[in-house]
C-alpha positions as CSV (number, residue, x, y, z in Angstrom):
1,X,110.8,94.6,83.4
2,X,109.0,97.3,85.1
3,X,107.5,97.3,88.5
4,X,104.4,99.1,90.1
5,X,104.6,99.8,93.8
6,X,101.1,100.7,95.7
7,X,101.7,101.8,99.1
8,X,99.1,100.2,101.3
9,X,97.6,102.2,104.1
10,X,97.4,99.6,107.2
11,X,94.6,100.2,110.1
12,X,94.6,97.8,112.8
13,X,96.2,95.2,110.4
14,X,93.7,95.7,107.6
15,X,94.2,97.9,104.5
16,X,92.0,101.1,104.2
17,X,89.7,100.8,101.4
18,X,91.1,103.5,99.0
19,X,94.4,101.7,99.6
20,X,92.6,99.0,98.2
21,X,91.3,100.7,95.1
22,X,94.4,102.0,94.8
23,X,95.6,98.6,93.8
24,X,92.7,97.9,91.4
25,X,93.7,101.0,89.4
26,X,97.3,99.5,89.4
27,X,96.8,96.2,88.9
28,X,95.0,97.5,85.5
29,X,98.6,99.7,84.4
30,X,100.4,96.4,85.5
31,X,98.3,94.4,83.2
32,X,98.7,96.5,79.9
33,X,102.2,97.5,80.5
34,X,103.3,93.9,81.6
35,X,104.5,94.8,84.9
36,X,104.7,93.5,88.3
37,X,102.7,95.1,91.2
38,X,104.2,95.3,94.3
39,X,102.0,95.7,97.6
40,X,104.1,97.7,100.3
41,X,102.6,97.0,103.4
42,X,104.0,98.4,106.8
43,X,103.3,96.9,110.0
44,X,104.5,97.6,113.5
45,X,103.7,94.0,114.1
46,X,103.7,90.7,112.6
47,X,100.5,90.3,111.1
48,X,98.5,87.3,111.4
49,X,98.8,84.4,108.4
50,X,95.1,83.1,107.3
51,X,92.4,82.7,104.8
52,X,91.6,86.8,105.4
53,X,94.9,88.2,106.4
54,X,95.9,91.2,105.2
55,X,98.7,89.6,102.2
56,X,95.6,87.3,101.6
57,X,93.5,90.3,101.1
58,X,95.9,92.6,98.5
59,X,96.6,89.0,96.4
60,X,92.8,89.3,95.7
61,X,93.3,92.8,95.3
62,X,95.6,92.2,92.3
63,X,99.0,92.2,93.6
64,X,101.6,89.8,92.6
65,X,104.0,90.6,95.1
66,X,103.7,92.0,99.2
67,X,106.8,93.5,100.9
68,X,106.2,93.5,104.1
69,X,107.7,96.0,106.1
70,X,107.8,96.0,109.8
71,X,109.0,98.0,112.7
72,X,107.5,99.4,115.7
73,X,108.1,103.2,114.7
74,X,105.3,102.0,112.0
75,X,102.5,102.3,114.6
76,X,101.9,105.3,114.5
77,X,99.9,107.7,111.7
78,X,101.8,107.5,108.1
79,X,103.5,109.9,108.0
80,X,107.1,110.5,106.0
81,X,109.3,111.1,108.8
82,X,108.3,107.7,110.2
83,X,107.5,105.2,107.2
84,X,109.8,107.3,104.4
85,X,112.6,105.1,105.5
86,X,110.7,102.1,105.3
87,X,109.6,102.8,102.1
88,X,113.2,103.6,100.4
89,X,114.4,100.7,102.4
């Protein structure tokens, strides 16, 4: 089975609105393809569990899966020498 994975771009533990549409355009190649879509969210901290957190947010967003990733090298600007690891982890 194939797998999609849609990087999310976290600001102040909410996801950026193109990383957003992002996962609307693959939750579409999921669909027709039969895929699952992965969410890959890094966070330098634990993010809050609710009604509008962020997981909450990307399961409306289309994803069937989030992989959270955390780690406190994560805080800074995404870049690939700090969440390429991550990523490939």
């Amino acid at each position: 089975m194939a797998n999609i994975l849609v990087y999310i771009d976290v600001q102040g533990n909410r996801p950026h609105p193109r990383s957003l549409t992002a996962l609307n355009y693959g939750r579409r190649i999921a669909s027709q393809y039969g895929a699952t879509l992965y969410a890959v969210l890094p966070c330098a901290k634990t993010p809050t569990y609710g009604s509008d957190d962020i997981i909450s947010v990307v399961s409306r967003y289309g994803a069937d899966k989030a992989l959270l990733v955390q780690g406190d090298h994560l805080a800074g600007p995404p870049l690939a020498c700090t969440h390429l690891d991550a990523i490939v982890a």
